[in-house]
C-alpha atoms as a printed R data frame, in Angstrom:
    type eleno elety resid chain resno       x       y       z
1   ATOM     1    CA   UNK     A     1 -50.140  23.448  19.621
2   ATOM     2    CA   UNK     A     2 -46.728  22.307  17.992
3   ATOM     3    CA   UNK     A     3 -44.443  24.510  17.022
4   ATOM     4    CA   UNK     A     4 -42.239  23.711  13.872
5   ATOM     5    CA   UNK     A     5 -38.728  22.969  14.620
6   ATOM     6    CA   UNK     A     6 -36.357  26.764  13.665
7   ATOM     7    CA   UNK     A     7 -34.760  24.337  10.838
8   ATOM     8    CA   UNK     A     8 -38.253  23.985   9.101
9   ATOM     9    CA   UNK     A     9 -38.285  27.812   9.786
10  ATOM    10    CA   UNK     A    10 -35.058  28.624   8.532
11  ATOM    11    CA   UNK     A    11 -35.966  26.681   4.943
12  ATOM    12    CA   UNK     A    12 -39.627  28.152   5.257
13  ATOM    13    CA   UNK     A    13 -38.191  31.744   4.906
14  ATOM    14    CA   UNK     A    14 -35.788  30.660   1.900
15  ATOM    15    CA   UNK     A    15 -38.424  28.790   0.074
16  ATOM    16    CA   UNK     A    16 -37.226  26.102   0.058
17  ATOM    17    CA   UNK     A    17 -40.235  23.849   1.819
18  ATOM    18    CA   UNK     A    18 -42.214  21.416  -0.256
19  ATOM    19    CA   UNK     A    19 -45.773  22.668  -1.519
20  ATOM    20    CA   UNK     A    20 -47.976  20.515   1.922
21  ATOM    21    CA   UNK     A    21 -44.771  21.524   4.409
22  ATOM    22    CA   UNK     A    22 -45.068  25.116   3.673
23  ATOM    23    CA   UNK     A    23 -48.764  25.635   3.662
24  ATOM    24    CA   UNK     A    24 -49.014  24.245   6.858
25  ATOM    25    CA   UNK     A    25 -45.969  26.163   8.320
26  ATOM    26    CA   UNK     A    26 -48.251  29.166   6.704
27  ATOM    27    CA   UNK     A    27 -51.206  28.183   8.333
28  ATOM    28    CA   UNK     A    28 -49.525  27.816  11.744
29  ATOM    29    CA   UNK     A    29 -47.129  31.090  11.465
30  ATOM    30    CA   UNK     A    30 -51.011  32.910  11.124
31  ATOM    31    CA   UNK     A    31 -51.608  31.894  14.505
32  ATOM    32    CA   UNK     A    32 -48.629  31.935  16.089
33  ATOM    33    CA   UNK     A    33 -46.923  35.373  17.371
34  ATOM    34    CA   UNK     A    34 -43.823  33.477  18.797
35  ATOM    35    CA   UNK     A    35 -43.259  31.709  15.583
36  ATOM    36    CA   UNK     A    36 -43.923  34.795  13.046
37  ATOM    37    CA   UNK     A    37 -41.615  36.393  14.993
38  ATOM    38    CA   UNK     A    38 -38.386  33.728  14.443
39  ATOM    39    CA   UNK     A    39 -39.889  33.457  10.888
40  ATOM    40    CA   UNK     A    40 -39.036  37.477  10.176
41  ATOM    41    CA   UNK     A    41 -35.509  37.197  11.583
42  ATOM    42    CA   UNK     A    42 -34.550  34.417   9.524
43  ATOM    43    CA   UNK     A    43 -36.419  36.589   6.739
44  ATOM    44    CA   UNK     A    44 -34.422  39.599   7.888
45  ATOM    45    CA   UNK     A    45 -31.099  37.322   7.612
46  ATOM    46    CA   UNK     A    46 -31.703  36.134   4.287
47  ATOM    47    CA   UNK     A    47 -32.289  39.566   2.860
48  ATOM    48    CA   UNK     A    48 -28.807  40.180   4.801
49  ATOM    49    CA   UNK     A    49 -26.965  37.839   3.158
50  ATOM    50    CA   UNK     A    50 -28.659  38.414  -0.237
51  ATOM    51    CA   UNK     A    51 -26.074  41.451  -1.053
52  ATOM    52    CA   UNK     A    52 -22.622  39.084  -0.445
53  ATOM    53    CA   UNK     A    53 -21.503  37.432  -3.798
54  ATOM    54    CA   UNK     A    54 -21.516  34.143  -4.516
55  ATOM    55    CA   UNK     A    55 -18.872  31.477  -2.933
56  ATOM    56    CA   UNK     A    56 -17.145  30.399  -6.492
57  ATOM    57    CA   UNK     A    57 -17.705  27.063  -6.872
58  ATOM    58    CA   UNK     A    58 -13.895  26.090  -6.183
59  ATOM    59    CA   UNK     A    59 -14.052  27.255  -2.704
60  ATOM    60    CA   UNK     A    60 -17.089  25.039  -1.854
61  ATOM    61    CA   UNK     A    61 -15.915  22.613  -3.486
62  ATOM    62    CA   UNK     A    62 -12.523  23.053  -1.049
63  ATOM    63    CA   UNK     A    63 -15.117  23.238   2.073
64  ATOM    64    CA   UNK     A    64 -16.582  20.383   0.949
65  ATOM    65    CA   UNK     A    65 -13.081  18.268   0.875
66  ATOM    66    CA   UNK     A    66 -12.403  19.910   4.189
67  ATOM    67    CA   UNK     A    67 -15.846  18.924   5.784
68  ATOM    68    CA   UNK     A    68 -15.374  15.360   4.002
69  ATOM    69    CA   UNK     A    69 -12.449  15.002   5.671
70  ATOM    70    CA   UNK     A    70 -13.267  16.686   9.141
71  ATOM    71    CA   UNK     A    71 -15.965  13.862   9.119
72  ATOM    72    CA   UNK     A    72 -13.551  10.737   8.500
73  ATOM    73    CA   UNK     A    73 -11.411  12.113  10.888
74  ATOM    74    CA   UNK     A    74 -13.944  12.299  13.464
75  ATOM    75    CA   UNK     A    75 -15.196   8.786  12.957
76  ATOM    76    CA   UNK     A    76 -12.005   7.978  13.052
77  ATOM    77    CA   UNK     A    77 -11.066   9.019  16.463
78  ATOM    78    CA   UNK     A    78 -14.486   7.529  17.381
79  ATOM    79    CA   UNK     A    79 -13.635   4.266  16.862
80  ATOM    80    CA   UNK     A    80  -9.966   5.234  18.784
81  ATOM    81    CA   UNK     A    81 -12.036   5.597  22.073
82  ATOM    82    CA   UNK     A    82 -15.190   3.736  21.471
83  ATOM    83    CA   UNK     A    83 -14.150   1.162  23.946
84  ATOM    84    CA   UNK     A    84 -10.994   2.061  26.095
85  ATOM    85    CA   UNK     A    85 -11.374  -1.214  27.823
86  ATOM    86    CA   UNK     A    86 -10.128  -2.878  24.715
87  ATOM    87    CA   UNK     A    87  -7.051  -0.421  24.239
88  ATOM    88    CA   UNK     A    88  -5.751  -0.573  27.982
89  ATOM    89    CA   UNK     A    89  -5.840  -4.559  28.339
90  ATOM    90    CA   UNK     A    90  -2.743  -6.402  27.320
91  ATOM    91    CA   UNK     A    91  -3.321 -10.020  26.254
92  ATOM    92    CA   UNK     A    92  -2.068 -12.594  28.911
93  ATOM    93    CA   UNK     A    93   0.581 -14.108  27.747
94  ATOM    94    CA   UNK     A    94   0.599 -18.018  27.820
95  ATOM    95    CA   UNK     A    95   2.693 -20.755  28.539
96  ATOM    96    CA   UNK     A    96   2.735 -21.736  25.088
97  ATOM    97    CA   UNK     A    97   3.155 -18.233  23.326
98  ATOM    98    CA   UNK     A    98   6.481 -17.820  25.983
99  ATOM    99    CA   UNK     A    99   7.368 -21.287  24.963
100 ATOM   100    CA   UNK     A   100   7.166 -20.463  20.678
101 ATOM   101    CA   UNK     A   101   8.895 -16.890  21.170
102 ATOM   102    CA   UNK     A   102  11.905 -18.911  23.245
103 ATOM   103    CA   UNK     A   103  11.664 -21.937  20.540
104 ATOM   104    CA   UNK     A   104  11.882 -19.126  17.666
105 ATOM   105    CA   UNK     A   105  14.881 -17.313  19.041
106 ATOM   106    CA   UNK     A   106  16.799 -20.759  19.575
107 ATOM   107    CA   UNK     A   107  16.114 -21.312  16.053
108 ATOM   108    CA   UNK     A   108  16.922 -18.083  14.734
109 ATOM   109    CA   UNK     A   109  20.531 -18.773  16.686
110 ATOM   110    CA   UNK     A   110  21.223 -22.500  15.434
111 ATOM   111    CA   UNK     A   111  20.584 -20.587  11.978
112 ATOM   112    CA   UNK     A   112  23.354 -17.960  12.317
113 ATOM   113    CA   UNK     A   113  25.658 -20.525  13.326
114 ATOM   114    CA   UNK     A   114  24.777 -23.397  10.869
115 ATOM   115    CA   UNK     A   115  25.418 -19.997   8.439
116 ATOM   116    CA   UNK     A   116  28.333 -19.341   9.602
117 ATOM   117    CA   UNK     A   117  30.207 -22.384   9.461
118 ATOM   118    CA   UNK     A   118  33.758 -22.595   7.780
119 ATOM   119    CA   UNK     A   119  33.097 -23.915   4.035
120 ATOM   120    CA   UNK     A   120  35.543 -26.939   2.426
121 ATOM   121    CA   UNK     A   121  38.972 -25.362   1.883
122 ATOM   122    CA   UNK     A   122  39.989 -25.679  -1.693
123 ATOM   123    CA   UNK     A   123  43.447 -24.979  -0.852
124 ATOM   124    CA   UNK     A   124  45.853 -22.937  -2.888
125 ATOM   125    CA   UNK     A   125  45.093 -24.301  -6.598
126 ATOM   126    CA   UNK     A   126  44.603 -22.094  -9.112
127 ATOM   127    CA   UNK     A   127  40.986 -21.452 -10.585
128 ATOM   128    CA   UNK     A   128  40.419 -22.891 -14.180
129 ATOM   129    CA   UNK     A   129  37.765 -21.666 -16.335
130 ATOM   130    CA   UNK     A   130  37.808 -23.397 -19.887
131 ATOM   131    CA   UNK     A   131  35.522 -24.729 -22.545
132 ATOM   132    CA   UNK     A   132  35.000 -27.572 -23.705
133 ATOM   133    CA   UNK     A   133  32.994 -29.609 -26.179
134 ATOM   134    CA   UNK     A   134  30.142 -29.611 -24.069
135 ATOM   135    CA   UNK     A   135  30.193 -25.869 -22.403
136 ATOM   136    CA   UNK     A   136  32.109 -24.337 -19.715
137 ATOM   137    CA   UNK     A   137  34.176 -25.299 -17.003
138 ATOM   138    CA   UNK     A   138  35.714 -23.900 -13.458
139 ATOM   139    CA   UNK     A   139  37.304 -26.192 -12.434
140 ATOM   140    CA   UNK     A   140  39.343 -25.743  -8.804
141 ATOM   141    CA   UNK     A   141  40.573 -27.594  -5.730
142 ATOM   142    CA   UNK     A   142  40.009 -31.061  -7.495
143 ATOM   143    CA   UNK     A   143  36.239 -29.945  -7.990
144 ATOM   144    CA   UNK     A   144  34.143 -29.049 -11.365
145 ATOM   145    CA   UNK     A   145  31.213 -26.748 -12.101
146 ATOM   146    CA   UNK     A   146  29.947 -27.411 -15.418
147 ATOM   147    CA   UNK     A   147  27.604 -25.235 -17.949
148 ATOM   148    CA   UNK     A   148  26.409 -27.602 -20.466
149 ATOM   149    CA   UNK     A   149  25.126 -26.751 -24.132
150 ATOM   150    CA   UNK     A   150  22.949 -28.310 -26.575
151 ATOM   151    CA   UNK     A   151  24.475 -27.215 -29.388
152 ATOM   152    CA   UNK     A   152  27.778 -28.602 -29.062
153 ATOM   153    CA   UNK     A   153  27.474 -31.330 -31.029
154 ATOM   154    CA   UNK     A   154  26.212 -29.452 -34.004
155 ATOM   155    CA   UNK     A   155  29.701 -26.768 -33.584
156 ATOM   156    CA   UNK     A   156  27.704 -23.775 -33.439
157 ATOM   157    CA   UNK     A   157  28.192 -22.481 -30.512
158 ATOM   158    CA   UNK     A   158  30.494 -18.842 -30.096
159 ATOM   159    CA   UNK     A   159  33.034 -19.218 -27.336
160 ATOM   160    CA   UNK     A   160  34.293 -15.597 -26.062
161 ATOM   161    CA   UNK     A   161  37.097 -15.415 -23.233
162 ATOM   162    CA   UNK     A   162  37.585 -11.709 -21.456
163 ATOM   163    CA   UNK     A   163  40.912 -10.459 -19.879
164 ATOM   164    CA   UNK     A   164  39.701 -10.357 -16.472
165 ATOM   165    CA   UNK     A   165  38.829 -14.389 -16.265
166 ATOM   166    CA   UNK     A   166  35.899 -14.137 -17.780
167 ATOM   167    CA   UNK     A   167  34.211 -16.732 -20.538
168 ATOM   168    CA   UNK     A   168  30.539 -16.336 -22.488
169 ATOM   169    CA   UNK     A   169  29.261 -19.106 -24.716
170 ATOM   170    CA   UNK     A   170  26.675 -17.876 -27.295
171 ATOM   171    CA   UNK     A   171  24.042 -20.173 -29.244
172 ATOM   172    CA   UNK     A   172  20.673 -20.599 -30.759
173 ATOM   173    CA   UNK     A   173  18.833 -23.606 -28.891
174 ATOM   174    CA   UNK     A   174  17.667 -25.547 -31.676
175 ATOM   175    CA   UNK     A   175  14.299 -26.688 -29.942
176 ATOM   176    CA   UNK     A   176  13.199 -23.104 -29.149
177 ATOM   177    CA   UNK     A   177  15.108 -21.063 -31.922
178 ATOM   178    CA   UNK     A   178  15.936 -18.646 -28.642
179 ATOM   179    CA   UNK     A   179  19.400 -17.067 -28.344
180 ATOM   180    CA   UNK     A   180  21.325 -18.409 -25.213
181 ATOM   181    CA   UNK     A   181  24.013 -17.078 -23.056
182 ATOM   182    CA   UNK     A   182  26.386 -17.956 -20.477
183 ATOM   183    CA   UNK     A   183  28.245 -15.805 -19.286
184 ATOM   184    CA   UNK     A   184  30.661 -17.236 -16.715
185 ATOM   185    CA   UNK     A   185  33.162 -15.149 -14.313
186 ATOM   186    CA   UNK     A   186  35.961 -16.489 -12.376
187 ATOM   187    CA   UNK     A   187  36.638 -14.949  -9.092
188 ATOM   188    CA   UNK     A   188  39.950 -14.632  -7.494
């Protein structure tokens, strides 16, 4: 004869079997000394436990959480030693990956040295920031930087100059009706 497993006891003396689970469990506890026996101690324990209060429902749902996360951690770690073999092996290292990683750092070098380079010398000349008909201006070292404007030609646009070298040109673009601003700073 079969004995039922002490889980199916365990829920047998709670009650809480389905209606064909516990009538057999019933029928087979008749017979069964060994089993009537386990059945009354988990009885016994329930009646125990009957007199604590209740968990609130806060705290389980904080064990819950905590189990929740005991589990992910757990499979976690798991999958962390599931197969050493891969972990401990390093990848050989080819001809061709040495050959990129040398190629990469030879590039990386002609790069801080192409960045490096001396720029064109503009000499001594003053900087000149000015406006003109068609925008702004900075003029220095026989070279020009140029902000153009649409609305020149139509005279509306708001030339500002600041005491510090700076210049802003305000308009309203006539294709977009948007409000447009340079704002141009000469540095010394």
């Amino acid at each position: 004869m079969k004995h039922p497993e002490e889980r199916i006891l365990a829920l047998q003396a709670g009650g809480d079997l389905g209606f064909w689970t516990a009538f057999r469990v019933r029928l087979h506890v008749r017979g069964c000394e060994e089993c009537r026996g386990r059945l009354a101690e988990f009885s016994k324990v329930r009646r125990a436990l009957a007199g604590w209060d209740e968990v609130t429902v806060p705290e389980w749902e904080r064990l819950a959480a905590e189990m929740k996360a005991n589990v992910r951690l757990g499979l976690e770690a798991g999958e962390c030693v599931a197969h050493p073999e891969l972990i401990l092996q390093e990848p050989p290292l080819s001809a061709a990956h040495t050959l990129l990683a040398y190629a990469s750092v030879l590039l990386l070098v002609a790069a801080g040295v192409w960045l490096q380079r001396p720029g064109p010398d503009y000499g001594t000349e003053a900087q000149v920031l000015a406006a003109t008909p068609s925008g702004i201006e900075w003029k220095q070292g026989g070279q020009t930087l140029g902000l153009l404007h649409d609305a020149a030609r139509a005279g509306e646009v708001t030339v500002s100059v600041g005491a510090q070298g700076a210049m802003d040109a305000r308009y309203v673009d006539s294709h977009t009706g948007y409000v447009t601003i340079h704002h141009v700073v000469s540095v010394q």
